[in-house]
N, C-alpha and C positions, 0 to 999 in steps of 0.2 A: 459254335461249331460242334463243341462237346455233344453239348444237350440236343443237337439236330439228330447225330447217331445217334445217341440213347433211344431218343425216338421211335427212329427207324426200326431201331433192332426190338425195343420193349411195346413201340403204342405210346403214342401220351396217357396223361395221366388219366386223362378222361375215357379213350378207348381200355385202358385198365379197368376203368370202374365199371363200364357196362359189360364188359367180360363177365366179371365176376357177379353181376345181377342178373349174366343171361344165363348162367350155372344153377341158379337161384330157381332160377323159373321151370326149367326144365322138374327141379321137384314137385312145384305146383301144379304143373302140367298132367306130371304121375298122378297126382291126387283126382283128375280130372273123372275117371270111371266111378270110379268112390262115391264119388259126389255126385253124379248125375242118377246116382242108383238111390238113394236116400230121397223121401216123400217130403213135399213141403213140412208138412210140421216136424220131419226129425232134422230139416238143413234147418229149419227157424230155430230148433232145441241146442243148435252147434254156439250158441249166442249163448246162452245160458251157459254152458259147458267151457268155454272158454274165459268164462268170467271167474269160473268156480277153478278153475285154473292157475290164473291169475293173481286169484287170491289163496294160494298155495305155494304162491313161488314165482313161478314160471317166468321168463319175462317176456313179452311184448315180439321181441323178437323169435324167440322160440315159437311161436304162438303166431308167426306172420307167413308161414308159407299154410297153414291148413287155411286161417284166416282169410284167404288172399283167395284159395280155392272155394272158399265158401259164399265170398263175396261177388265171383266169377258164374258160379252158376245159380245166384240169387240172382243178378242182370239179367242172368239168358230167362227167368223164369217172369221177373217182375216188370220187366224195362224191355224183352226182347232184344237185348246187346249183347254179345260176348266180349270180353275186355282181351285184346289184342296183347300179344308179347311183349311188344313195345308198353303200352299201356300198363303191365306189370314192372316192366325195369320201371318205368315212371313213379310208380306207386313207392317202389323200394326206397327210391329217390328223396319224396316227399319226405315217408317215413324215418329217413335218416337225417332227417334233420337238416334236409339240402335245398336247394332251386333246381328244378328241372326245365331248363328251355325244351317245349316241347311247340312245333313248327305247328300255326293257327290250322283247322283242320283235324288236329290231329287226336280229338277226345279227351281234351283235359278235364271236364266237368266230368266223365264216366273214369276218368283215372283215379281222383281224389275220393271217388267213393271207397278205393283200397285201404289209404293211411287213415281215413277216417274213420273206417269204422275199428277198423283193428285197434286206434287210439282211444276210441271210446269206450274200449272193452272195460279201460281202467278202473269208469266210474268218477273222473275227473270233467266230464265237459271239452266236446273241441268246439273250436271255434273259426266257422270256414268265413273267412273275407273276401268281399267284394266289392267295386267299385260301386254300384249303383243298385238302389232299390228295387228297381227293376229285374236284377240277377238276381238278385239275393233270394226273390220271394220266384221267380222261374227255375235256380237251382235247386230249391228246396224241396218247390211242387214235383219237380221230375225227378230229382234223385230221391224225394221222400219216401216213393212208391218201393224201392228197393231198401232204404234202413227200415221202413215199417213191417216189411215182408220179412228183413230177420230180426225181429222184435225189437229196436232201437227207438227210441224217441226223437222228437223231431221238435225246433222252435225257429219261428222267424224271428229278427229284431230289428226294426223299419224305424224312421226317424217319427216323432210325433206318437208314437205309441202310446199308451196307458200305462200305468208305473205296474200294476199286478201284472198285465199281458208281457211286457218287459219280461221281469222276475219268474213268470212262468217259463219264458224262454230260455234264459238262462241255465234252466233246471232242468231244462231237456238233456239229452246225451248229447246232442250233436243242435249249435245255435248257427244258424247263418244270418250275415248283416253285413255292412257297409261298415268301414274304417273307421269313418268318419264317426261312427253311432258307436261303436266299442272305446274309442276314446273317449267319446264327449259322457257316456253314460257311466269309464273309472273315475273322471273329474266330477262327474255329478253325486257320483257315489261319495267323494270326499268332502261333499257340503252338506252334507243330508243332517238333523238334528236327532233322528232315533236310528240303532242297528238296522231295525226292522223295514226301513224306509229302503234300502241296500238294493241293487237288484240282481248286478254282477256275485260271483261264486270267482275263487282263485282263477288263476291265470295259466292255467296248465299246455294246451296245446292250441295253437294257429295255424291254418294252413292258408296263406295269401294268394287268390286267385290274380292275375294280371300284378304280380309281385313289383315288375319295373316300375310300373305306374303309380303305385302304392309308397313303395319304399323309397324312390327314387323323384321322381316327379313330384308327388304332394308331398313329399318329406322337406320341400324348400321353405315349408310354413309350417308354426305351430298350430295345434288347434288353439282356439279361445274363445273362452267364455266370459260374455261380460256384460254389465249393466249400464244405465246410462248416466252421467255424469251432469251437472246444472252446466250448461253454455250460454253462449248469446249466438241466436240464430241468426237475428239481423246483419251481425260482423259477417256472417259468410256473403251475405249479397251485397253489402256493401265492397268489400275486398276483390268479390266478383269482378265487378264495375271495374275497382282500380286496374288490376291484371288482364283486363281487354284492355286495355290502354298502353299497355308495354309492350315493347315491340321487340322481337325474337332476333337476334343476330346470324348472318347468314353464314360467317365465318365467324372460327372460334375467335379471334382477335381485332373481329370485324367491328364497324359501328349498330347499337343496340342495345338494348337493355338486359338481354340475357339469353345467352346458351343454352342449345337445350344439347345434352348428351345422352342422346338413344343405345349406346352402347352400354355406360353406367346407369340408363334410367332415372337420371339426375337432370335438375335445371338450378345454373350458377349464374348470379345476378350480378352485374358489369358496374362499376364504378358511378358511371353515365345512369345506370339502370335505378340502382342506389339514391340517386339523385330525384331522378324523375318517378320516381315513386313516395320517398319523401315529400313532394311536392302536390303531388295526388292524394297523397294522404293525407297533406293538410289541408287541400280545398273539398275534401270531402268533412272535415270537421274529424277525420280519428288520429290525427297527431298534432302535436301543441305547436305553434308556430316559432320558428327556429329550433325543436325540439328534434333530434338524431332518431334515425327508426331505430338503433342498436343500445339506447340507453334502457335501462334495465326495464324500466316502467313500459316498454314496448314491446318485449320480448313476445308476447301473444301475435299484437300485429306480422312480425318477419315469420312466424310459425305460420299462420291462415293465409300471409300473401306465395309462401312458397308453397302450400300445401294445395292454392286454386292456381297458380304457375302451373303447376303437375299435373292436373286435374285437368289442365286445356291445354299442353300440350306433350304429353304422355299417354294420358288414357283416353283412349277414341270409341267413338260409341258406335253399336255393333261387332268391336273385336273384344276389347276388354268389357264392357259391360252392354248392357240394351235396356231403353226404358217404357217399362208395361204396367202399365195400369196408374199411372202417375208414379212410378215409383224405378228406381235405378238399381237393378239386380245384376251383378256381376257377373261374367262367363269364364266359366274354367276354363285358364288359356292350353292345357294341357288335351282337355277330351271335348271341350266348346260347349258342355252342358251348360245351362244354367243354374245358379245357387242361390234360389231366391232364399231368403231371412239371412243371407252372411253378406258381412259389412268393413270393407276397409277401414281401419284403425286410424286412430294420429289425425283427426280432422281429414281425409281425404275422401272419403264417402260424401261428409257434406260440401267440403266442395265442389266435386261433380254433379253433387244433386244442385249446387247452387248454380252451376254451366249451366245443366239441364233446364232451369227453371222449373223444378218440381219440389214438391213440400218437401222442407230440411227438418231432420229430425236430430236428435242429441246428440252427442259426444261421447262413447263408450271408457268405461271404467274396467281393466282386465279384473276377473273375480277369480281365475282357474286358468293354469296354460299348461298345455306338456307339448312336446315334440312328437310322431311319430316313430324317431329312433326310439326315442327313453321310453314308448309306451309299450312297443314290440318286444322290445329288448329284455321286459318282464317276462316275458310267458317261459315257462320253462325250457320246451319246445318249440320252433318257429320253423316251418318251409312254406317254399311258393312254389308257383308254376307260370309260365309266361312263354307267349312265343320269341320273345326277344329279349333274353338276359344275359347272352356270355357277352356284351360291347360292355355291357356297364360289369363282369366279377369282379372286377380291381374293388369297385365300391362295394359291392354287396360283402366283400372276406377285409374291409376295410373297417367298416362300420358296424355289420351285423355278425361278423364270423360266419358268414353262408357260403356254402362253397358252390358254384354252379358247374352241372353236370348239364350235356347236351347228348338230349335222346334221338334215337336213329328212327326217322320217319319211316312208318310201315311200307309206304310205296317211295320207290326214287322220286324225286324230284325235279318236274320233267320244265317249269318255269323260266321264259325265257328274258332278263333283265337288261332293255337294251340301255345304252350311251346317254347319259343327259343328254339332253339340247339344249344350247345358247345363244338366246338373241338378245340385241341391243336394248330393246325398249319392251314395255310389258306389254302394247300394244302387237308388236309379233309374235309375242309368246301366244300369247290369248286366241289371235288368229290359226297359229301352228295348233294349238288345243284342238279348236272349233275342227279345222280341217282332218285330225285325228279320228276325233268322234264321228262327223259323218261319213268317216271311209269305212271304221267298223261298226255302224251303223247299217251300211249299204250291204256289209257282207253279213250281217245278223250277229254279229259277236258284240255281248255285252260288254258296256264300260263303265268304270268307277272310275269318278274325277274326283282326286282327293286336292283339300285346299286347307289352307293353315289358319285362315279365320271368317266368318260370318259374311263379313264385305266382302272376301273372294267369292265364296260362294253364289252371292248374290248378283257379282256381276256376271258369273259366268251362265248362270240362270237367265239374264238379260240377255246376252250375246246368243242361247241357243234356242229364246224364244222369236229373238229376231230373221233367226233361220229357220223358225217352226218346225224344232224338232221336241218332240215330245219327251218329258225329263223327271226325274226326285229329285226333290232339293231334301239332303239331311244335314241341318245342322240344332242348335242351343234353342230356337223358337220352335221346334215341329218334334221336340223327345219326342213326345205321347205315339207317333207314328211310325219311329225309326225301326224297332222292332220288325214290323211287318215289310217296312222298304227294304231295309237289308236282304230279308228271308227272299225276297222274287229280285234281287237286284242280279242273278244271275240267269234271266231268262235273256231268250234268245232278241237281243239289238236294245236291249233295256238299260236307258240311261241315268246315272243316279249321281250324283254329285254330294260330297259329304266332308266337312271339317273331319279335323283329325280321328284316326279312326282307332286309335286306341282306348281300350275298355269297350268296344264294345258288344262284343261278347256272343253273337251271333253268326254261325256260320252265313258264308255265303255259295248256294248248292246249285251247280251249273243246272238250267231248264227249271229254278224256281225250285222253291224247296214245299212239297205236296202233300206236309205233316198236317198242314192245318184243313186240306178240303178231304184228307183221309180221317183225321178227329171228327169230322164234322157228320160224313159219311158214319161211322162208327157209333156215334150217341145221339141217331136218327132213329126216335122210338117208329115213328109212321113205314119204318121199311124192314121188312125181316131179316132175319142174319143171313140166308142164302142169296139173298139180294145184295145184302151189304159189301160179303166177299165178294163179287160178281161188278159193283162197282168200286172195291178199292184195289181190287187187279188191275180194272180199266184204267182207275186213275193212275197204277203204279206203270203201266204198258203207255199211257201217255205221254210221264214226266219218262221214260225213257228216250222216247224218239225224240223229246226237245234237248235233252240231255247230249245226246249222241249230235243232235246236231249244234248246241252249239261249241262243244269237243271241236268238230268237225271244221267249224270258222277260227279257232283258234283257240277258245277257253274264255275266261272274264280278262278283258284287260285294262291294266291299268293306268290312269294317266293322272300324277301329280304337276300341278299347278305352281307348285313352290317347294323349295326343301325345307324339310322344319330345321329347328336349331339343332335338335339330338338326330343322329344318323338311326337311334332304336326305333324312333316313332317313325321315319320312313319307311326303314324294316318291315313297320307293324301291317305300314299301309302295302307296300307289297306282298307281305304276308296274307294278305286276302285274297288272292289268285294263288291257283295250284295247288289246291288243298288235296288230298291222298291222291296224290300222283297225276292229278289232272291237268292237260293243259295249261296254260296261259301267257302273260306276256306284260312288261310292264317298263313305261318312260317318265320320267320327270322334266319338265320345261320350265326352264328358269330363263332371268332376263336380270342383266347391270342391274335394276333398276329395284329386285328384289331385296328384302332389307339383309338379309343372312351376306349376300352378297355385295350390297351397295357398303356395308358395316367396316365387311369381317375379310371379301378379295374382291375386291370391282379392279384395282389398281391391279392386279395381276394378271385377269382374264384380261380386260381390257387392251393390255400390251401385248396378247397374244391373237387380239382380234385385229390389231393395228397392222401386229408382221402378216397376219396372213390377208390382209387388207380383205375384208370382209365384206361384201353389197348389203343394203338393206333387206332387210325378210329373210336372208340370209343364215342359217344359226352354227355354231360352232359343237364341234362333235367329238372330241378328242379325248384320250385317256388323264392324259397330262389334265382336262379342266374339269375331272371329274375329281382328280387326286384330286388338286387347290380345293375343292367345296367340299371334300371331307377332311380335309386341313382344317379349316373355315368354322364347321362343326365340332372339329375334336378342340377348339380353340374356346366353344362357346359352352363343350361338356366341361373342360377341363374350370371352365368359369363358374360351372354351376355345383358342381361337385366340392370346387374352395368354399360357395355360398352354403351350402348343405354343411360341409362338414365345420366352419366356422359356426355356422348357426346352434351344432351341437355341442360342440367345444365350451358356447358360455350356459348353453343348456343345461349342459353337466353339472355346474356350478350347484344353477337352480334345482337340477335336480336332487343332486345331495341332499337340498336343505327341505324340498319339498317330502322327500321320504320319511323325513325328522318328522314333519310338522303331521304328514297324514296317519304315520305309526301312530303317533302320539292321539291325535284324532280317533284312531278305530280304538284304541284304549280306552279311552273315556267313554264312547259310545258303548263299547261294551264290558266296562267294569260299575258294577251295579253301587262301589263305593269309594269315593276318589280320597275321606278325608286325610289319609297320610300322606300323598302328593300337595296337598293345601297347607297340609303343618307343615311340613319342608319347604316349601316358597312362604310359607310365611317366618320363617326362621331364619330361613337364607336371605330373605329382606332387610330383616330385625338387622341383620349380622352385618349388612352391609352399610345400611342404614348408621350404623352406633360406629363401626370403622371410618365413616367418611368426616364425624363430630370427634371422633378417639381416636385417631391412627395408633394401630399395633405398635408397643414398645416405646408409646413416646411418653414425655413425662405432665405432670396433671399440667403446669401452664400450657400446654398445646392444647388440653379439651376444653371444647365451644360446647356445655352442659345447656346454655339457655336454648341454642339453637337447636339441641338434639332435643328437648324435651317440646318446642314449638311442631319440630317435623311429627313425634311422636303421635301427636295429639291430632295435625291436619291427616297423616296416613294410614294411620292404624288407630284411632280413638283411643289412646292409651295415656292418659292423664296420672303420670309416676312423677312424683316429686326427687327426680333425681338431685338437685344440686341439695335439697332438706340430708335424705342418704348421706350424701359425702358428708356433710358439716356436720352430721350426727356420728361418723365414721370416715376418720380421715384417710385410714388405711384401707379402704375396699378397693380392691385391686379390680383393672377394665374388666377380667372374663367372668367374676364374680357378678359386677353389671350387666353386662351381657346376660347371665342365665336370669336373672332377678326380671329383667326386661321382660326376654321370651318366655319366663313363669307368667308371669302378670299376663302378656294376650295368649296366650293355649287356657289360661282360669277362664280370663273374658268371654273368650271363645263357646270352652265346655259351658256357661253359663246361658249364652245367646241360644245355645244348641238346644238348652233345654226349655226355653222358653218358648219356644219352636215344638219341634219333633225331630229324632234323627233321621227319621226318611225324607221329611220336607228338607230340611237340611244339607242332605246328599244331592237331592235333586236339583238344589239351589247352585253347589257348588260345581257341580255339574256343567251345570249351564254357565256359570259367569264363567267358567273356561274354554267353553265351546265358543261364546259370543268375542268373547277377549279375543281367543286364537284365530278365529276365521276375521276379526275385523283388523287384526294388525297384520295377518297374512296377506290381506290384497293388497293393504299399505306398504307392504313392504315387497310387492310385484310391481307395484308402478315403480318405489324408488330404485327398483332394479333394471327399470325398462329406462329411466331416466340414467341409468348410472351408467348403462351398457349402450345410451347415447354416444356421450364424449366421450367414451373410454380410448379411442383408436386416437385421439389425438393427443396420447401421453406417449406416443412413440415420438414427437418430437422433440420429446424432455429423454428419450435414449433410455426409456422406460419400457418393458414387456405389456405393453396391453393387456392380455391375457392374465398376466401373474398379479396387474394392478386391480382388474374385475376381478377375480379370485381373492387375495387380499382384501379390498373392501367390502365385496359381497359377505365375507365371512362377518366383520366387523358390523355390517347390517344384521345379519343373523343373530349376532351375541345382541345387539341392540335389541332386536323383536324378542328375542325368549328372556330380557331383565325386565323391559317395557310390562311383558304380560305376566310375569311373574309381581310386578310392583301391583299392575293395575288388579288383579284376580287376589290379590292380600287386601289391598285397598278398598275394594266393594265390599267381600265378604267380613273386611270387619265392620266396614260404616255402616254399613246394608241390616239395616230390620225387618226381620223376615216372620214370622209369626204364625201365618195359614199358606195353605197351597195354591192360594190366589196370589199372594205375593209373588210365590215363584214363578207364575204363567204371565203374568206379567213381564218378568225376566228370562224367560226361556222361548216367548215369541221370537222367530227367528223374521229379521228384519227382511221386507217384502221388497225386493228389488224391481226395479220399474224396465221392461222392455229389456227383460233379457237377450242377447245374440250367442248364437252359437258360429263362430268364425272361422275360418281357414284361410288367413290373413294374404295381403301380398306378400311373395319375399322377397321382395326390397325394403319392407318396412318392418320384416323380421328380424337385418341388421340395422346399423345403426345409418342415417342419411346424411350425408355431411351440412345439409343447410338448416336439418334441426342441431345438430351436436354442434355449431358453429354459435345457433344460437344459446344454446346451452351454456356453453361454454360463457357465453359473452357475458349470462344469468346470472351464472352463479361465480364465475373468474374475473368479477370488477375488480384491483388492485384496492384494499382497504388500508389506510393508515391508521396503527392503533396508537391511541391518543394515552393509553397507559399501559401498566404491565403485563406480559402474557401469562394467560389463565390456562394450568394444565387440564385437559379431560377429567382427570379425577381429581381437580380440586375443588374445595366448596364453591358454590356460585358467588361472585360481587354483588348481586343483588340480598345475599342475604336471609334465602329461604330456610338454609341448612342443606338443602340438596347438593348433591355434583354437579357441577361444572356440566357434566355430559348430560347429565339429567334434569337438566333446567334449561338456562337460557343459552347451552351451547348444545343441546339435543338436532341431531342430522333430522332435517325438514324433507 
């Protein structure tokens, strides 16, 4: 009640903030005369002058209100735009380091030309993101025209590029690219074997275009990179086979072989189910006869049969993937593109490919993973822009510390958003659709039918071919076009139907948007220029009168097919009518039958269709069932946002340890001499090595002299007649030993070196740390993807999950950096190295086969309960030990000299 007066009397916090950036502008404003009087080449000179500024002091902000003016009347000169007031608070926005929900319509792509370039003054690199290649290289082209005009540089950065064309881009002032390419190309940069191979430059400033989408949406999946692993292809179509054989339960407790849980995205196999798969998999020849699918020796089988369970009844073709050209290419369930070369992890790719009956291919191996929090979360600087961010600020000041500001549309907002509608079955909804569309058809007002996947789309494509009404279908199969469909999807009775419409990045301009036959008019060498103004009046007096009329029918209206999960992405889609103040109108028609609904409230509308005793065809209209389906949705955000921020939570982990390992990485790339990090791991070896034979402070019957001088000699070539020493010198105290040791291999050493060269030598060592650290890093990515399997099922032991992955992940960690420190002592002393061909030899970086670059499911980005079941089963068989317990750091029973930990009880 407090905080409502405060309100009242102060503004929220948000009407605060644009107060004080519309103060702002008004000085930018002043500067307006200024600036319109100044000749192109002295506004282009203001670039230069601002930088020389800059670099005197000044800061960025100081330097943001002439900046902002000089940026204002380079549009009006270069672009023909003036950047609107609004479009200024926005800019401020960016530039502070914030989110500005700015309503679709409203010129975000001419807004971001403000922070952008003023960031770039620095001489740092900004870096604008976007959802898709498409924008990346049509924001660039269009707002190039304006950074080139005041002397800035310009880079694209597209997926598949060239390694120089890349690096060139990078080196621009201002790089635009896709998310996906700015992540995949830090993690690529931290495999590379020369500095020079590099392409990225620091991480200074980000501006994320469709920020929701980005941060939000794709943030439920790691990126990854990975190669392919040896499988056996055959097992998926045999496995195939078995799992059409099992039969799906219609109730959770019901008779059948297994559950499928659409809500979890899970399928859990019934006792009965257990049975009868056992049994199929013995008359297929893949289990021993009386042999348990759960005995360890099986553990691969219960992995491939639950992995083609999921495969046939969770991912359906056309929504989650579509298969073209013999091959199974995934569709972003977020924006419905397609992403051909990324591939479902954990055997579920081939799976599906094995549903499909199209050629299986390997098993992916992760080589490189990051999050999109942890990759953002670098830059020094981070803002977005989106027309729908203030439903998700909780997350964005959650996770990224962003704070969302909501800018005031230039014109009211004249948009009229009627009632859901709800009927029984999807069969009336589809009919109510159809009957929608040809009434604003008949009165010439366009319509956009939004649908939540591919099979919608398609059938409703079916339904208005059967009424011969003429249509666009835009969805994941037809990108290459959508462009163009959007741009005319606002002429007058023009119908388009489209999966979800986020990211896509294209206004849509009531009577057809007539940039492209006025271009076209424009760089017609065959007609003169009095001709040309003469016909792009005509054209503009044409797209007026279709403009005004279809204002006149109502505006573009909308009509959704289904509600998505997130209430943002419905947002997005009505956010496409009524852009600067114009018209329009928008419904959603849902049906029991829809899955948001059938899931998440069927049981509650349902009893409200009952009391109001409802006829068929009939649909329900009410406030009350509009609240329930944003219940429904906040039920399925609040699901997604646990997914997301758990995902980061063991990210973190990884991440720490990944920061270790790449510092350490750009070190060695670029320190031209590592030998004083080698004598230290070789020392620190030596030390540990002669502690595990001598334990500190014990007396001489406790040292194992045979065993230290065997280890001596298999891991460091070091042939020391220690136990001769003692008997020759009773009194030689261990740390005496000890230096005597590490004397004798640094002599070894300096002598190898010199038989050699000390440059070949550098190079050498060089490398066996590079090859060490990148081959025990990935090894120690899987045993972290396997660890963060079962992990969630040590809350049953009234253990923190969380604190048990953090604890042993660390405990991995010390593993990998003793591992690579043993093995990098180990090579460089056994290792005869002599000429520079020895070393090329050893510095060939091993050629991965069929690399993927992924943006995995995220369900399979936490842990699944029917793999970690199996897991568990793996590696938790009950052992009986037949003798005494061996501590971690005691020598091994087998007798090598080594530790316990470091032999035959080393973590697999």
């Amino acid at each position: 009640m407090i905080s409502t007066l405060f309100k009242k009397l102060f503004g929220s916090r948000n009407d605060r903030l644009v107060k004080q950036y519309a103060q702002k502008v008004q000085q930018i404003n002043a500067l307006e005369p200024a600036m319109q009087a100044l000749s192109d080449e002295a506004l282009r000179a203001k670039t230069e002058e601002f930088k020389q500024r800059y670099a005197k002091g000044e800061t960025l902000d100081q330097l943001m209100p002439e900046a902002f003016a000089v940026v204002r009347e380079g549009g009006k000169r270069a672009l023909g735009m003036r950047h609107f007031d609004v479009q200024m608070i926005g800019g401020m926005v960016l530039n502070a380091g914030k989110i500005g929900e700015m309503r679709t319509g409203e010129g975000k792509t001419l807004c971001a030309t403000l922070p952008v370039y003023l960031n770039a003054l620095a001489g740092k690199g900004v870096h604008v993101v976007t959802v898709n290649d498409y924008l990346a290289k049509r924001d660039a082209e269009w707002m190039g025209k304006l950074y080139n005009f005041l002397g800035l540089s310009i880079g694209i950065n597209l997926s598949q590029m060239p390694t120089d064309l890349k690096r060139q881009a990078y080196a621009a002032d201002i790089t635009y690219g896709t998310n996906n390419e700015y992540g995949f190309d830090y993690l690529r940069d931290n495999m590379v074997h020369r500095s020079e191979d590099r392409v990225q430059r620091g991480l200074s400033y980000a501006l994320i275009d469709e920020v929701d989408s980005i941060l939000i949406d794709e943030a439920r999946t790691p990126l990854i990179i990975s190669g392919q692993a040896d499988d056996s292809i055959a097992l998926y179509n045999q496995i195939n086979v078995v799992a059409a054989k099992l039969v799906a339960q219609t109730e959770e407790e019901g008779s059948g072989d297994f559950w499928v849980d659409e809500k979890g995205q899970n399928v859990v196999m019934s006792e009965e189910g257990h049975e009868h798969a056992e049994n199929l998999l013995t008359e297929a020849g893949l289990l021993a006869e009386g042999s348990s699918l759960y005995e360890a020796s099986n553990i691969t089988l219960v992995h491939h049969l639950y992995a083609s369970l999921r495969a046939r009844n969770l991912y359906h073709r056309d929504q989650h993937y579509v298969v073209r050209d013999g091959e199974v290419t995934i569709v972003d369930e977020i924006n419905g593109r397609m992403m051909p070369g990324r591939r479902w992890s954990d055997g579920l790719h081939q799976a599906v490919e094995a549903k499909e009956g199209v050629e299986i291919q390997k098993e992916n191996q992760t080589l490189a993973s990051i999050t999109f929090q942890n990759y953002f979360r670098m830059y020094t600087k981070l803002s977005g822009m989106t027309g729908t961010a203030d439903t998700e600020a909780y997350e964005f000041n959650q996770i990224y510390a962003l704070e969302t500001v909501v800018i005031p549309t230039h014109r009211p907002m004249l948009r009229k958003d009627n009632m859901d509608k709800v009927y029984r079955t999807a069969q009336e909804k589809y009919a109510a659709v159809i009957l929608d569309i040809k009434d604003c058809q008949s009165r010439g007002q366009p319509v956009l039918v939004g649908t939540t996947s591919i099979e919608n789309s398609e059938l409703i494509s079916k339904l208005l071919n059967a009424e011969k009404l003429e249509h666009q279908v835009l969805n994941a199969k037809q990108h290459e076009r959508e462009a163009h469909i959007i741009a005319q999807a606002g002429r007058a009775g023009v119908i388009t139907i489209a999966t979800n419409m986020a990211g896509r990045g294209t206004d849509i301009v009531l009577g057809g948007n007539p940039e492209t036959d006025i271009e076209a008019v424009r760089h017609d060498a065959a007609i003169s220029d009095s001709e040309k103004e003469t016909r792009v009046a005509q054209l503009k007096a044409e797209w007026q009168q279709r403009h005004e009329a279809v204002l006149a029918a109502g505006g573009l209206h909308i009509a959704g097919t289904e509600r998505h999960e997130s209430r943002r992405v419905d947002n997005q889609l009505r956010g496409r009518s009524g852009r600067q103040g114009d018209a329009g109108s928008s419904r959603f028609y849902l049906s029991l039958e829809d899955q948001l609904l059938r899931i998440f409230a069927s049981d509650r509308v349902s009893a409200i269709m009952e009391k109001l005793n409802m006829p068929d065809g009939e649909a329900i209209e009410h406030p009350w069932v509009t609240r329930a389906i944003e219940n429904a949705q906040r039920k399925v955000e609040g699901r997604n946002f646990d997914i997301r921020k758990q995902l980061l939570e063991y990210d973190d982990v990884a991440n720490d340890q990944r920061k270790v390992i790449y510092e350490q990485r750009n070190e060695l790339l670029e320190a031209a001499d590592v030998a004083d990090t080698i004598k230290a791991m070789r020392e620190d070896v030596l030390t540990s090595m002669i502690a595990t034979h001598i334990p500190p402070n014990s007396v001489e019957e406790q040292w194992d002299i045979p065993s230290l001088e065997r280890e001596l000699k298999a891991e460091a070539n070091l042939d020391i007649p220690l136990q001769k020493m003692l008997e020759d010198n009773p009194d030689l105290h261990e740390e005496t030993l000890r230096e005597r040791v590490i004397d004798t291999a640094n002599s070894l050493y300096v002598e190898k070196e010199q038989q050699a060269s000390p440059d070949v030598m550098r190079q050498f060592e060089r490398s066996v740390m590079l090859q060490s650290l990148d081959n025990h890093w990935r090894e120690h990515l899987a045993a972290l993807d396997h660890l963060r399997q079962g992990i969630h099922l040590r809350s049953y032991a009234q253990k923190n999950p969380k604190q048990e992955y953090k604890r042993e992940a660390f405990e991995l960690f010390e593993g990998l950096l003793n591992t690579v420190k043993s093995e990098v002592t180990k090579v460089t002393m056994l290792v005869q190295v002599k000429t520079e061909a020895d070393v090329e030899v050893v510095e060939k970086p091993v050629e991965l086969e069929n690399v993927h670059y992924q943006h995995a499911d995220y369900d399979e980005a936490l842990a699944n309960p029917e793999d970690t079941e199996a897991a568990l089963l793996a590696n938790g068989q009950p052992v009986i030990r037949d003798g005494v317990k061996v501590g971690r750091n005691d020598p091994c029973p087998c007798g090598s000299g080594k530790k316990y930990k470091q032999c035959h009880g080393v973590l697999s």
